[in-house]
C-alpha beads as a LAMMPS data file, in Angstrom:
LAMMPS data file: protein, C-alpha beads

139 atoms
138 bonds

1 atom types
1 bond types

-500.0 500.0 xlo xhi
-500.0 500.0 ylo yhi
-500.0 500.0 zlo zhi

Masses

1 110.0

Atoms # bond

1 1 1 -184.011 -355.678 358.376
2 1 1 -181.994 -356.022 355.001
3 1 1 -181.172 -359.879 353.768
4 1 1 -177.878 -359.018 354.473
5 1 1 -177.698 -357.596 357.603
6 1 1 -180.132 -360.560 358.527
7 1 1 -177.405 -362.807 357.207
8 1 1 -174.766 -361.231 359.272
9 1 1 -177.182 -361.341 362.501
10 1 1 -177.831 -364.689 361.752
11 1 1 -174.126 -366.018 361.321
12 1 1 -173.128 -363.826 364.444
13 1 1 -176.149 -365.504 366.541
14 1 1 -174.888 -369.678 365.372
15 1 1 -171.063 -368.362 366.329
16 1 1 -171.907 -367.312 369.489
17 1 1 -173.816 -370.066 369.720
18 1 1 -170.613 -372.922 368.952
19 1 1 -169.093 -370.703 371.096
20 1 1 -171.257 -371.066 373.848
21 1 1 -171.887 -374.967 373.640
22 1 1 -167.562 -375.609 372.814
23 1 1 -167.094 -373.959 375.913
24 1 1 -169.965 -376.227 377.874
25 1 1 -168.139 -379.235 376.203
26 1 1 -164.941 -378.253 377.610
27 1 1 -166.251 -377.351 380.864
28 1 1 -168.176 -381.190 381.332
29 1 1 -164.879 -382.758 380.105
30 1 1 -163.476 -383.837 383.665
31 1 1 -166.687 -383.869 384.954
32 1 1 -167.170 -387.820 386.296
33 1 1 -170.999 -389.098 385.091
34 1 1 -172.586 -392.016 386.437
35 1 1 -171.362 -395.722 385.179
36 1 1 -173.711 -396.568 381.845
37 1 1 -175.069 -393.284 381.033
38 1 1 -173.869 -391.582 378.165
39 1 1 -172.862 -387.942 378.076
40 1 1 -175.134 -385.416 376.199
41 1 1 -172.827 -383.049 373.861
42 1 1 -173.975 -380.172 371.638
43 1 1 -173.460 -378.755 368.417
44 1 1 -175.572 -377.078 365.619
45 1 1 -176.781 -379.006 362.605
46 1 1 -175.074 -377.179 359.424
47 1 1 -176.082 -379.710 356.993
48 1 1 -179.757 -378.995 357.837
49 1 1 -178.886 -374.924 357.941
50 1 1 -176.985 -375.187 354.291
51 1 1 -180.197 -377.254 353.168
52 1 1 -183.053 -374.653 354.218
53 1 1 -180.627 -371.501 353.084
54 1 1 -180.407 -372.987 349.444
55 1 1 -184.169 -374.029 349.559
56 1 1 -185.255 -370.428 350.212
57 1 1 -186.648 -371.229 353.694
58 1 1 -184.606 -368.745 355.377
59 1 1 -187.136 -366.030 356.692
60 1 1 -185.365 -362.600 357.646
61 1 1 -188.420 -362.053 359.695
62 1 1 -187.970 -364.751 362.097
63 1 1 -186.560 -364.004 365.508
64 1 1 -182.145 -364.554 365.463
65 1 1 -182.451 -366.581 368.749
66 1 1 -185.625 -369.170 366.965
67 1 1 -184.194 -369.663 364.061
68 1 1 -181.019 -370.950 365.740
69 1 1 -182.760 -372.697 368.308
70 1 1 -184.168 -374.910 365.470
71 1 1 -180.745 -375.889 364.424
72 1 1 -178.981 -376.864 367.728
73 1 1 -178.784 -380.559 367.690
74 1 1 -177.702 -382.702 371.187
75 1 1 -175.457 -385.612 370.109
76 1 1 -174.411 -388.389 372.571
77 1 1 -170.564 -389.252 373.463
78 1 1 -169.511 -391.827 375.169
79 1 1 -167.378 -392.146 378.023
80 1 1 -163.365 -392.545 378.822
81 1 1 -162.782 -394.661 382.099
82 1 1 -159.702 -393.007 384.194
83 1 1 -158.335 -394.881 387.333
84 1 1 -159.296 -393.418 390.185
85 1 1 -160.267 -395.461 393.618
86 1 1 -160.674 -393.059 396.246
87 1 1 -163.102 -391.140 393.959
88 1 1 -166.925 -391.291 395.152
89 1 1 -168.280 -392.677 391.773
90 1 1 -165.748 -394.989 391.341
91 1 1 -166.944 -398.834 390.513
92 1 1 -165.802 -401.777 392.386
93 1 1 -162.606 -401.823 390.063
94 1 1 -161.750 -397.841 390.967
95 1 1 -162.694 -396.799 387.291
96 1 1 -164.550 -393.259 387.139
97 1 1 -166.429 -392.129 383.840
98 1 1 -165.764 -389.202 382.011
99 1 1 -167.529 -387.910 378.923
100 1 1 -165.457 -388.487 375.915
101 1 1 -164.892 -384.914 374.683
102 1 1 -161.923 -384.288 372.158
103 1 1 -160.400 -381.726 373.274
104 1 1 -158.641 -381.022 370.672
105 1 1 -161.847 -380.647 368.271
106 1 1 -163.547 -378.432 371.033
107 1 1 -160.621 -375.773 370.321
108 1 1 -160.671 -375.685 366.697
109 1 1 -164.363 -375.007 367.411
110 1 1 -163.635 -372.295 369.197
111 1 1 -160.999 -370.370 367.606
112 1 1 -163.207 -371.484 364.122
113 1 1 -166.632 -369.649 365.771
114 1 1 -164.486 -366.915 366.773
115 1 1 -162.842 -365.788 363.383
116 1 1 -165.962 -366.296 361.757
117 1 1 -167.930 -364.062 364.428
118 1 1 -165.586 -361.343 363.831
119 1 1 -165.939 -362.181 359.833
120 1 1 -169.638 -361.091 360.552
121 1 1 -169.063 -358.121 362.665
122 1 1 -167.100 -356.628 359.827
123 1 1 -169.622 -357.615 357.075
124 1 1 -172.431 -355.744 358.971
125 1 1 -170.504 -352.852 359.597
126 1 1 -169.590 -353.092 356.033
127 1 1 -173.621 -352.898 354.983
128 1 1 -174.378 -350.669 357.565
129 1 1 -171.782 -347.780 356.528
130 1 1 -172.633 -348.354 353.116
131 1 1 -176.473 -347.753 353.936
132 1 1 -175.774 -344.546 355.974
133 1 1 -173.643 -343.784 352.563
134 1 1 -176.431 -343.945 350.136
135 1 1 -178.905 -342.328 352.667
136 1 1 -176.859 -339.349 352.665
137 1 1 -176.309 -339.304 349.100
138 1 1 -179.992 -339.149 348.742
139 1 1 -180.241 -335.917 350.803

Bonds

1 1 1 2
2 1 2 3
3 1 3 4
4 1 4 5
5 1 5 6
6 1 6 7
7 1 7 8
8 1 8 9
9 1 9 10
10 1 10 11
11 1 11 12
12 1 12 13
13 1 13 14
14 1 14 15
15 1 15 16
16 1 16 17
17 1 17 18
18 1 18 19
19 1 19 20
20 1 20 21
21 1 21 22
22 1 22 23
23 1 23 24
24 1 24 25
25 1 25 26
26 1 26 27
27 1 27 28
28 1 28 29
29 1 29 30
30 1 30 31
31 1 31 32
32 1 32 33
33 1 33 34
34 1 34 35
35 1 35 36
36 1 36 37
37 1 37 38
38 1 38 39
39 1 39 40
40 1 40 41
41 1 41 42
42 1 42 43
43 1 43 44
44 1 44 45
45 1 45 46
46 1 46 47
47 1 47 48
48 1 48 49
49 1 49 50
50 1 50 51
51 1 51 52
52 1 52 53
53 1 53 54
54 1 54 55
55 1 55 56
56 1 56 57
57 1 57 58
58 1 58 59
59 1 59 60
60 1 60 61
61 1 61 62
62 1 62 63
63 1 63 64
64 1 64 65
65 1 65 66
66 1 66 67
67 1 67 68
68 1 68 69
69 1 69 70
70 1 70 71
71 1 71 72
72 1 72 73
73 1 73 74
74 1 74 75
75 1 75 76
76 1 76 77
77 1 77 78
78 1 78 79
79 1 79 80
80 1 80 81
81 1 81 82
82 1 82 83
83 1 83 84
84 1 84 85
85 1 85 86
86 1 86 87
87 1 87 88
88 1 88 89
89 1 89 90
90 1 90 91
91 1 91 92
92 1 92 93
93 1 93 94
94 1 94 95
95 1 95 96
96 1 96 97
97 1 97 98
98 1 98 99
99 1 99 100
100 1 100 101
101 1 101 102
102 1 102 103
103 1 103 104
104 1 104 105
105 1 105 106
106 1 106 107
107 1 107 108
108 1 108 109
109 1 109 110
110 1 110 111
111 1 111 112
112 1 112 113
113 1 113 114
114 1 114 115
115 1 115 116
116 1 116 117
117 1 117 118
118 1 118 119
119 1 119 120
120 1 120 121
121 1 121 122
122 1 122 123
123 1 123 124
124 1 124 125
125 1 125 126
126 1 126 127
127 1 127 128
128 1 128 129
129 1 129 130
130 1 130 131
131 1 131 132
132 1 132 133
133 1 133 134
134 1 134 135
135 1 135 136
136 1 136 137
137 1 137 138
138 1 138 139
């Protein structure tokens, strides 16, 4: 495949991918965890993406769904207590624990992945027509 259509693959594959692990985030937010543990978050490590792409060790070759595998890093949040006594995991003071996602952050992550996903659609369809271009100028 060409560098840039690997590019675009690439890009599309670590969008999908914020995508994907925003959404979890979200979806664990009001989800009570046990008192002391911490809550396991996700997100993808660009500052150790930027430093491989400018170091050359970005192989078109490798498999979309390895090379982003490398990069997805699980960070710990804390927790937010919330008042609630007649809830199950509730401590002897009625306080449940909820990871400490920011909600807030979680959108902008996912409106963010999503422009940017489309931003790579358009930029392989972009090499991709102008490929099929100079193939038939060839004939």
């Amino acid at each position: 495949m060409p560098d840039s259509l690997a590019t675009s693959a690439i890009g599309m594959t670590i969008q999908r991918e914020k995508l994907n692990q925003a959404s979890m985030n979200i979806a664990l937010m009001d989800t009570p965890v046990k008192a002391g543990t911490v809550s396991p978050t996700q997100t993808i490590s660009f500052e150790r993406l930027l430093s491989d792409i400018t170091t050359g060790d970005v192989s078109s070759t490798m498999n979309v769904r390895e090379y982003v595998d490398q990069y997805v890093d699980a960070e710990t949040t804390g927790t937010r207590q919330v008042y609630e006594p007649h809830n199950a995991l509730a401590d002897e003071n009625g306080m449940v624990e909820y990871p400490d996602v920011d909600h807030l952050r979680e959108m902008i992550t996912v409106v963010n992945a999503k422009r940017l996903y489309e931003a790579n659609i358009k930029t392989f369809n972009a090499t991709k027509s102008m490929m099929t271009e100079a193939l038939s100028i060839g004939k």
